[in-house]
N, C-alpha and C positions, 0 to 999 in steps of 0.2 A: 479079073476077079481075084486071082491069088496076091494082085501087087495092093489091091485095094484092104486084104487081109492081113498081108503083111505092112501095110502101111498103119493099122487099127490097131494092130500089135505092136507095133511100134511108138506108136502116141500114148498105149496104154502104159509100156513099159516108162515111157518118162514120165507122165503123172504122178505113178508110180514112184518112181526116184526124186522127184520134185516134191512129192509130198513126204517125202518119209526122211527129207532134210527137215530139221526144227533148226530156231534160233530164241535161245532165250537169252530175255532183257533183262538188263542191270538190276543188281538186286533181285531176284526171285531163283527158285532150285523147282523143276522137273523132280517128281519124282516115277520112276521108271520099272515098271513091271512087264516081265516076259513069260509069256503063257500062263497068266496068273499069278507070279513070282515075285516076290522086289530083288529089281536085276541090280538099279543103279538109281544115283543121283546127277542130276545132270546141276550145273553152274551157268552161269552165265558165258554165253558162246554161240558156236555153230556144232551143232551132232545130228545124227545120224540114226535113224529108226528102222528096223525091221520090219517092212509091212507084213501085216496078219501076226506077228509073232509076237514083237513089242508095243505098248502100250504105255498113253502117258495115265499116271495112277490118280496124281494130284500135280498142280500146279500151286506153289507155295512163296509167299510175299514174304521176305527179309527182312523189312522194314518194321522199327515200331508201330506197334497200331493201339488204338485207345480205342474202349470200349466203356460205354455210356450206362450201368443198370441201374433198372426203374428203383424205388424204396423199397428197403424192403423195414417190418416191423420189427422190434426190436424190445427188448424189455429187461428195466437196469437193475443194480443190486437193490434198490430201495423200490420195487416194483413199479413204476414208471413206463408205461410204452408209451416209443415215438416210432418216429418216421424215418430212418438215414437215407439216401441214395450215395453213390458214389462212384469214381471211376477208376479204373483199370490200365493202366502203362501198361504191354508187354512185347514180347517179341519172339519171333521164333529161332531157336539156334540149333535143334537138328528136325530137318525135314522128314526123317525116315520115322521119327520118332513120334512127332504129330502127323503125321499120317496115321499109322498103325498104333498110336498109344493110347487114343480116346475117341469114340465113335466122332462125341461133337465136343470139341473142345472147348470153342465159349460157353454152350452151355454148363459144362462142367464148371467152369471157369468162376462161372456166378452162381453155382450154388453151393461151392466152395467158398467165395467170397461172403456167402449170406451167411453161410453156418458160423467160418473164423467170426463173422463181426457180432452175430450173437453171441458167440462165447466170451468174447474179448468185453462187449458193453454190458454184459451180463455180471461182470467183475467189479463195474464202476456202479458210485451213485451217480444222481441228473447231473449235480451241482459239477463234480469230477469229469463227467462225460461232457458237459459244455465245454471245459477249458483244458482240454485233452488231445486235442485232433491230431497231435503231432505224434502223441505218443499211441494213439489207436492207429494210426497210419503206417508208422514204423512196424509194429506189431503183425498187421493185417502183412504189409509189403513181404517179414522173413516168412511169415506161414507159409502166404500162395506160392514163395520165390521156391521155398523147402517141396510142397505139395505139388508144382507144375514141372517140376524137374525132369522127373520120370516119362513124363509128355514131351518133353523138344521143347519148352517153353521156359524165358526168363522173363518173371513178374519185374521190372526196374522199378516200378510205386504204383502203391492207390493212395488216391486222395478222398477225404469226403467230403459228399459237395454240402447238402445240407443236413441240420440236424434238426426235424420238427417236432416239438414235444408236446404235448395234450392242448387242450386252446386254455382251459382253466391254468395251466402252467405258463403260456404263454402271456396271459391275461394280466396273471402276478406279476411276470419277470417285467413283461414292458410298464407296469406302475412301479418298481423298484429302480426299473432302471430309468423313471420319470421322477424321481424321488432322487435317483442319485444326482441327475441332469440338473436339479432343482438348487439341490444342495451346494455343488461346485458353483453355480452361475451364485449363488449369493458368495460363495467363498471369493468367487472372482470382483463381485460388486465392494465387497468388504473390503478385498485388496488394493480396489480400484478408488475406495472411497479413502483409505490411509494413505495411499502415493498423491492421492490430491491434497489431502491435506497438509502432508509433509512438502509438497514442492510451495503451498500454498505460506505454510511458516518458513521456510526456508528463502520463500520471498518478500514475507513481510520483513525476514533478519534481514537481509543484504539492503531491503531500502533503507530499512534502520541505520544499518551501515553506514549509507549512503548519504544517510540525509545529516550524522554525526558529522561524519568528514566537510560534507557542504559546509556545515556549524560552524567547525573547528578552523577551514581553511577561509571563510567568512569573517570567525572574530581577528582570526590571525589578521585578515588585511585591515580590518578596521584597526586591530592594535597600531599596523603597521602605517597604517593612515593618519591615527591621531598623534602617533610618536614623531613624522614626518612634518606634519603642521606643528610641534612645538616644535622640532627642529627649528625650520623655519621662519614659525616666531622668532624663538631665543635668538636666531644668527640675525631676524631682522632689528629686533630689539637691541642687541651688541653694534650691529651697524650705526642704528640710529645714536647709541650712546657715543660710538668713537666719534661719528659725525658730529653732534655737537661737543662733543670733547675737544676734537680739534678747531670744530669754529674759535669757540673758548681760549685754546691755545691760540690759535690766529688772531683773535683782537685783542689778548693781554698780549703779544708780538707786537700787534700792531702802536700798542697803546706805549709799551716800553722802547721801539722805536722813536713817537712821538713827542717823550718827553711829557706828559701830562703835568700839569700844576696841580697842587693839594685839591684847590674847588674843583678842575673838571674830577678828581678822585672822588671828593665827596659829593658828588653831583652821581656818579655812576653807583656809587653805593646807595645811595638814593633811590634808585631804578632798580636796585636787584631788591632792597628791602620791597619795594613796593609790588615785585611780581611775587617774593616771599609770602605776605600780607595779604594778597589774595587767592592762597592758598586755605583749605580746609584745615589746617592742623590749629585743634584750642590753644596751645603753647607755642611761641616766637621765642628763641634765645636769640637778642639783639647782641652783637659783639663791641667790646666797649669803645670804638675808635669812633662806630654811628652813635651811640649815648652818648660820647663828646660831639657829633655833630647835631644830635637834637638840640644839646642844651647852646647852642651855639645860633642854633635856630630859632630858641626860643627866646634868648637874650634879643635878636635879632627882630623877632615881631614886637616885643615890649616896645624896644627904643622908636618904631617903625609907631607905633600905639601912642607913643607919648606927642610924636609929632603929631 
């Protein structure tokens, strides 16, 4: 009986010690209260707890965390309510300090965020508050970063997600900005219809171009084509003249080798008058050696008559 008491005591004591080892994981801090105290912070590691005396107070995540809040309403300097939502970067960087510095910290968190973005959109008109985000964002981020301080918190950004404005405002903007849509696509049809036309004359210049040069390099060859054919003539026509130049030479050689007598002389003048004579030209100058042989000729038919 006493080994089985002392054995229950014994199990007990280790539970005991087994349970009042903790090991916190990467990233997160214990925070640690004794007899209702804040004793300590614990880090990431193996420690060591006091049963019945020490206690864990909060368990506390290190990591950024982003928090999502619903819309809230909102109303600009030109009296305008819409709708924003938006979100919240943040982190925690002393655990002792959000624990004990704000009963619920997100909530705080967001109605802190609600109030800065009324104040902030409450400054701008619609038209400024549309094309603002950067600089409401920035705004919003020093406030809450300034505000969460005190807390154990650093605000790194809010962003905003949407910005909805009355449906009659929206109704406007999407027919102006159907109107601007409108405008650009004819500005782009305008431009689209000027680069046609300019590639459009730009090509009828270069056939122009093109079809000069064809012209030019065209007559060139016929130039060079009919200058070619009189060549040709002219060398054929010199040809033919030496050619009979020298027949000509050849049979007065021939004829001055031969020794011709007066009659075969006038016998051949005979032949050249008579190719002369059936020539086109109205005037013959006869040279007087053949006028002596007409009249020589004609004495010659008389006597030839009288027989």
């Amino acid at each position: 009986m006493e080994f089985i008491i002392i054995m229950t005591l014994i199990l007990l004591a280790l539970v005991l010690i087994i349970s009042s080892i903790k090991i916190v994981p990467q990233s997160t801090e214990y925070v640690i209260e004794r007899l209702g105290v804040y004793n300590a912070t614990w880090t990431s590691g193996v420690h060591f707890r006091i049963p019945f005396i020490d206690r864990i107070a909060k368990k506390v995540s290190m990591k950024e965390q982003v928090v999502d809040f619903k819309p809230q309403p909102v109303i600009t300097k030109d009296n305008v309510t819409m709708q924003i939502d938006n979100v919240v970067f943040f982190q925690i960087t002393d655990s002792k300090l959000f624990t004990y510095g704000v009963e619920h910290p997100i909530a705080a968190i967001e109605n802190l965020t609600a109030t800065t973005l009324r104040n902030i959109i409450g400054e701008l008109e619609l038209d400024h508050t549309l094309t603002s985000r950067d600089v409401i964002n920035t705004k919003i981020t020093s406030i809450l970063d300034e505000a969460t301080d005190k807390w154990g918190i650093k605000v790194n950004r809010v962003e905003l997600k949407n910005i909805i404005p009355p449906a009659e405002i929206q109704d406007a903007m999407e027919k102006q900005m159907k109107a601007e849509r409108q405008r650009r696509e004819s500005i782009l049809r305008a431009e689209g219809e000027k680069k046609s036309q300019i590639l459009i004359a730009e090509g009828e210049k270069e056939s122009a171009i093109l079809r000069a040069q064809a012209e030019k390099e065209s007559a060139i060859l016929r130039a060079d084509a009919v200058r070619e054919q009189k060549i040709r003539e002219a060398q054929g026509e010199a040809e033919a003249i030496m050619t009979v130049q020298k027949a000509v030479a050849d049979s007065l050689k021939l004829l001055n080798e031969a020794a011709p007598s007066e009659k075969v002389l006038a016998l051949k003048s005979f032949e050249t008058f008579e190719k002369v004579a059936d020539g086109q030209s109205t005037k013959i100058i006869i040279p007087s050696e053949i006028q002596s042989m007409a009249g020589l000729a004609t004495s010659l038919k008389e006597v030839i008559s009288d027989k």
